[in-house]
N, C-alpha and C positions, 0 to 999 in steps of 0.2 A: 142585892143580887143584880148582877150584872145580865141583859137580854141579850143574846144574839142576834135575835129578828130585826130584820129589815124592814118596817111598817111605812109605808105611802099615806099618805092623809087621805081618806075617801072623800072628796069632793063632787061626784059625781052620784046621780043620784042611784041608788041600788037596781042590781042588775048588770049594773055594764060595769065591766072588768076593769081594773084601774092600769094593772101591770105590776104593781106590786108583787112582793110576796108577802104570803100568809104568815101570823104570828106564828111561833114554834108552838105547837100542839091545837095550832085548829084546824080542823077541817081543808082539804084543798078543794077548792071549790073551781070548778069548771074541768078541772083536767078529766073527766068521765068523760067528757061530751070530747074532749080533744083525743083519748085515745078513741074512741069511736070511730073519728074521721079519718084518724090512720089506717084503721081495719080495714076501711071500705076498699086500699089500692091492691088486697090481697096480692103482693108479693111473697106470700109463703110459700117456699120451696123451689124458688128460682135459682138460689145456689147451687143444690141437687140438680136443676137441670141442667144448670152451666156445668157443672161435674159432669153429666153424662154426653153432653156434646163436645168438650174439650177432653175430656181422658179417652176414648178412644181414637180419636186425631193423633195428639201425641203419643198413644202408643203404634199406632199403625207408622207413623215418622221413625220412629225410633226402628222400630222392626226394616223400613227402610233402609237405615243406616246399617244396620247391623250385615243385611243382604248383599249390601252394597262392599262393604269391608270383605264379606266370605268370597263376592266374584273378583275384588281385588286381588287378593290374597292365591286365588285357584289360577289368576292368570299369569300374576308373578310364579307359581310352581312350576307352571307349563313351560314357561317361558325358559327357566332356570334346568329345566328338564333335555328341553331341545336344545340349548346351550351346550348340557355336558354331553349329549348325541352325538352334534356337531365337533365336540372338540373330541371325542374317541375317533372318527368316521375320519376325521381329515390327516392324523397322521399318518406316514409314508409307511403302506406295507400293513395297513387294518386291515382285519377281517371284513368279508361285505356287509352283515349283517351287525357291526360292534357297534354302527349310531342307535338303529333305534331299540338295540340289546341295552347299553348304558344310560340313553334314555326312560327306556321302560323302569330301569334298577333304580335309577334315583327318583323317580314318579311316584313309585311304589314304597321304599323306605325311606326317604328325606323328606317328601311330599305328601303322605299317606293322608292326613288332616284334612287337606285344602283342596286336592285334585282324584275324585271318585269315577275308577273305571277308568286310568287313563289306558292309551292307545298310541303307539307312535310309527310314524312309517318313513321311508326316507325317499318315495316319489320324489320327483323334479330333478333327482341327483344326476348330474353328468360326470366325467371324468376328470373335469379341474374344476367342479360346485359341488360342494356337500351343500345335502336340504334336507332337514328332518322337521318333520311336524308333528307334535304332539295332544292329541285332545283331549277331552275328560267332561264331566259333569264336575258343579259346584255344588257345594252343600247348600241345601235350601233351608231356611229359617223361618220362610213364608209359606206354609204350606199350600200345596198344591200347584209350585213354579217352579219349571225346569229350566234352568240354564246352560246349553252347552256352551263350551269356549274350544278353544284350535289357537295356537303359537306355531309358526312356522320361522327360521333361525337356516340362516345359508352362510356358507364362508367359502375362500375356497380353498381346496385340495392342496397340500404339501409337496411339494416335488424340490426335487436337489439339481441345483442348477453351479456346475462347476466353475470356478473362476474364469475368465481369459488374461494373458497377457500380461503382462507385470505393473 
């Protein structure tokens, strides 16, 4: 029969550990006392705590992100909102009220998701500057944060200016 075992010569006198390893079926003699001394660094449950100070970080990050994308998203609507305002208000022969009429219309059904409560007015308008501003709340995903935003969008007024001269 062929051994496995890795046998060290005992040369030293009994007691002190050679470094060997044990024949296959005897006794391991000393590893008691070696896991003992592991015990003593009581790292149990340090994983679990690195779990609890690392999972809520990343989720508050993450929640970040997400807040941050919904006020991107609500400024691009505003924005896209006072755009189409702008571009009703400066054709020759509108209505006074068809900026922030077309505004409000596209806030409301194009935008409905992204820009909550919007509002649009067209202060600052002169007779050759259309300005329409639009505002609104963002949807929040952080509870208990309110962000408002406002897009303001000027162009100016269409007017027909006849040829001269050849």
């Amino acid at each position: 029969m062929r051994s496995a075992a890795w046998v060290v010569p005992r040369t030293l006198p009994a007691g002190i550990p050679t470094g060997g390893r044990p024949a296959r079926g005897a006794p391991a003699r000393g590893l008691g006392r070696l896991r003992h001394r592991t015990r003593g660094r009581r790292d149990d449950g340090a994983l679990i705590l690195t779990y609890v100070i690392i999972v809520p970080v990343f989720m508050l990050a993450i929640m970040v992100i997400i807040q941050g994308a919904l006020w991107y998203l609500a400024r691009e609507a505003a924005l896209a909102a006072a755009r189409q305002g702008v571009d009703a208000a400066r054709v020759r022969g509108a209505a006074a009220g068809a900026g922030p009429q077309a505004a409000l219309a596209f806030a409301r059904n194009d935008a409905s998701g992204y820009l909550l409560g919007p509002s649009a007015t067209a202060q600052g308008s002169t007779a050759t500057t259309i300005q329409i501003r639009v505002s609104g709340h963002v949807p929040t995903f952080v509870p208990g944060l309110a962000i408002n935003i406002s897009q303001v969008v000027q162009a100016p007024a269409e007017k027909f200016i006849a040829p001269t001269g050849p």
